[in-house]
N, C-alpha and C positions, 0 to 999 in steps of 0.2 A: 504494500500500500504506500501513496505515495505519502512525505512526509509533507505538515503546513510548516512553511517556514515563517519564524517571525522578522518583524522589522530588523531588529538586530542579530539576524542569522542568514549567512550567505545562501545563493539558492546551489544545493549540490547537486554537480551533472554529472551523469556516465555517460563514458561516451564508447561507444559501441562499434567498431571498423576493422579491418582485416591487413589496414596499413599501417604500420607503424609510425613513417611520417607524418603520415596523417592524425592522428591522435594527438603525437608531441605538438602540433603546429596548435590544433585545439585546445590541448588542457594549458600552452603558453598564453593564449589570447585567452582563454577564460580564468585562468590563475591574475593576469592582469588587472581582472575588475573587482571594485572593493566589495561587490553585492553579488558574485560568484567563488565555487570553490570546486574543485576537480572530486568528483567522491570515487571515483574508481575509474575503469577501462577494460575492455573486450575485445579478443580479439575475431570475433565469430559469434553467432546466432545464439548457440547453446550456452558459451559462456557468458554471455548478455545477458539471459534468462537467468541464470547465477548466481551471478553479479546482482543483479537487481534485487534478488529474494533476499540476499546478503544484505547489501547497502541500503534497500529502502530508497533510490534516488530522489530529489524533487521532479527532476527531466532527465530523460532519456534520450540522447542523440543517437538515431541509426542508421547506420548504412542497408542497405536493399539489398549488393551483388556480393556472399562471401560465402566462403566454402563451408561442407554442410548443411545445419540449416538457415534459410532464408533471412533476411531481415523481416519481410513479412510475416513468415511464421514465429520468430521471434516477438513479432508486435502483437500476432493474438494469442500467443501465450503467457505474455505477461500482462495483457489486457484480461486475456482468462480469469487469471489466478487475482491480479488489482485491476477490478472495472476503472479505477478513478489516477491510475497508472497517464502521465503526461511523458508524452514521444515524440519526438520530434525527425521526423525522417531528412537523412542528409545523403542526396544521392550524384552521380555524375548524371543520372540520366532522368529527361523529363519524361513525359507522356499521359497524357490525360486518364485513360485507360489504367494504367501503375497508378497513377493519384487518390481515382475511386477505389480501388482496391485496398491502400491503405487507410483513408480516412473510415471505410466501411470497416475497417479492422480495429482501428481507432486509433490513429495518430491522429494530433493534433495540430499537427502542422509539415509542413515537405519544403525543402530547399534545397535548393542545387549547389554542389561544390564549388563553382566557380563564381559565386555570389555570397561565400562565408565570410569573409573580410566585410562586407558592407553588412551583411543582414541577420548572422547570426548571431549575435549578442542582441539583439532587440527583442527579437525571434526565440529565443529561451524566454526572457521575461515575459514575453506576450504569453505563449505558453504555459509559463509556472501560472500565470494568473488566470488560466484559465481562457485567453484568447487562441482562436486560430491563429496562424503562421504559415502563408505560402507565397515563395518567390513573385515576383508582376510576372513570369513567364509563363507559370503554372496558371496561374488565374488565365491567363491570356486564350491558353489551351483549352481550359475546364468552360469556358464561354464560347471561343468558338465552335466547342462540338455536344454544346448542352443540349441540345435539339435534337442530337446525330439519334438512330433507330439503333438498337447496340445487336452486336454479333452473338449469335444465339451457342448454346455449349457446345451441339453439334459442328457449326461454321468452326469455332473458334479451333475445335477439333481438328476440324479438316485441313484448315490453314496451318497447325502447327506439322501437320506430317508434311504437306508442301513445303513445310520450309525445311525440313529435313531432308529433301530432296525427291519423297515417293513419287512416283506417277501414279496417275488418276486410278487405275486399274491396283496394283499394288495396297492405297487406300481403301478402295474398293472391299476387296479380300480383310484386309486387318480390321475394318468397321462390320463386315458383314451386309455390306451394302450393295447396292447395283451401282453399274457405273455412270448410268443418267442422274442417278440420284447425288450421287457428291457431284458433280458435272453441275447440278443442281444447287446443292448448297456452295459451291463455288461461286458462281453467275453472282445468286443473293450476297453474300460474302463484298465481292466488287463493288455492288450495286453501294452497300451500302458505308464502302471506305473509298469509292470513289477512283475506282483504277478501274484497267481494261483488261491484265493481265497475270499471270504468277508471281511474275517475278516484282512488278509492284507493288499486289496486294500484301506479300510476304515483308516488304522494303515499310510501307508502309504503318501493317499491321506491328513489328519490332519498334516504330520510333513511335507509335500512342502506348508502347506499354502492354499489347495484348497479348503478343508473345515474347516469352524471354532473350536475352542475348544468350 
């Protein structure tokens, strides 16, 4: 559970990443502020969850790509275990698609690595207080495609064996399906990420987030 920090108690962060540089350059810029304090570090999913049970953090900084288990799965498992658990997702990659994912998992906030210098120290605070926290990019994203019709389990299915290279017929076989029918959920798929063909929709589908890197 997360702790309330008072006036006169810094807000403590774990911070949760698979880089070592990456961590030291964070807990340096957060050891910096007089209203911050480094409560621990992770180096992966599992140890995150750990860590957290241990430390009780106020905020949780995570990263999303690290070997293992996920940052994702890391965030609904310590949302599991503390509903009221504040996470803050720090990732290289945007995508509207990975955004909804986590916030439905329950982060409270998402930022892009290349934007931690300007916006995360705010971005913690916002957080501990119980505000949202997402990059202007991310919003930028989450609004242009708030409309979009979303890719149903089957499409997201079929897309993901495309991108591992199957043909249509090959899919086919592994789903138990005919081959008009993914030919089908393909078509729908495009329709509604707005490509013509495989090798876009796949291009595509990886930078909203729907399939992994």
């Amino acid at each position: 559970m997360a702790s309330e920090a008072g006036l006169d108690r810094p807000i403590r962060v774990l911070i949760v990443d698979d880089h070592p540089f990456l961590r030291d350059g964070i807990a340096t810029l957060i050891e910096r502020q007089p209203d911050m304090a480094v409560a621990g570090e992770a180096g992966d999913g599992s140890e995150g969850i750990a860590r957290f049970a241990e430390l009780a953090p106020d905020v949780v900084l995570m990263d999303l790509q690290m070997p293992g288990i996920s940052g994702l799965e890391a965030i609904e498992a310590i949302r599991g275990r503390s509903p009221d658990a504040r996470i803050l997702v720090l990732t290289t990659y945007p995508g509207d698609a990975q955004v909804v994912r986590c916030i439905q998992a329950g982060a409270a906030g998402y930022l892009l690595k290349n934007g931690i210098r300007k916006e995360l120290l705010d971005a913690i605070r916002m957080v501990h207080t119980g505000r949202p926290a997402l990059s202007p990019e991310i919003v930028h994203d989450l609004a242009a495609h708030a409309l979009d019709e979303p890719l149903s389990d089957r499409e997201l299915e079929v897309l993901r064996l495309v991108a591992e290279g199957h043909a249509n017929k090959e899919i086919a076989w592994r789903l138990d399906l005919s081959i008009d029918t993914i030919k089908a959920h393909l078509k729908r798929a495009f329709e509604k990420l707005g490509v013509d063909d495989r090798t876009h929709a796949v291009t595509v589908a990886i930078r909203r987030g729907f399939i992994e890197r």
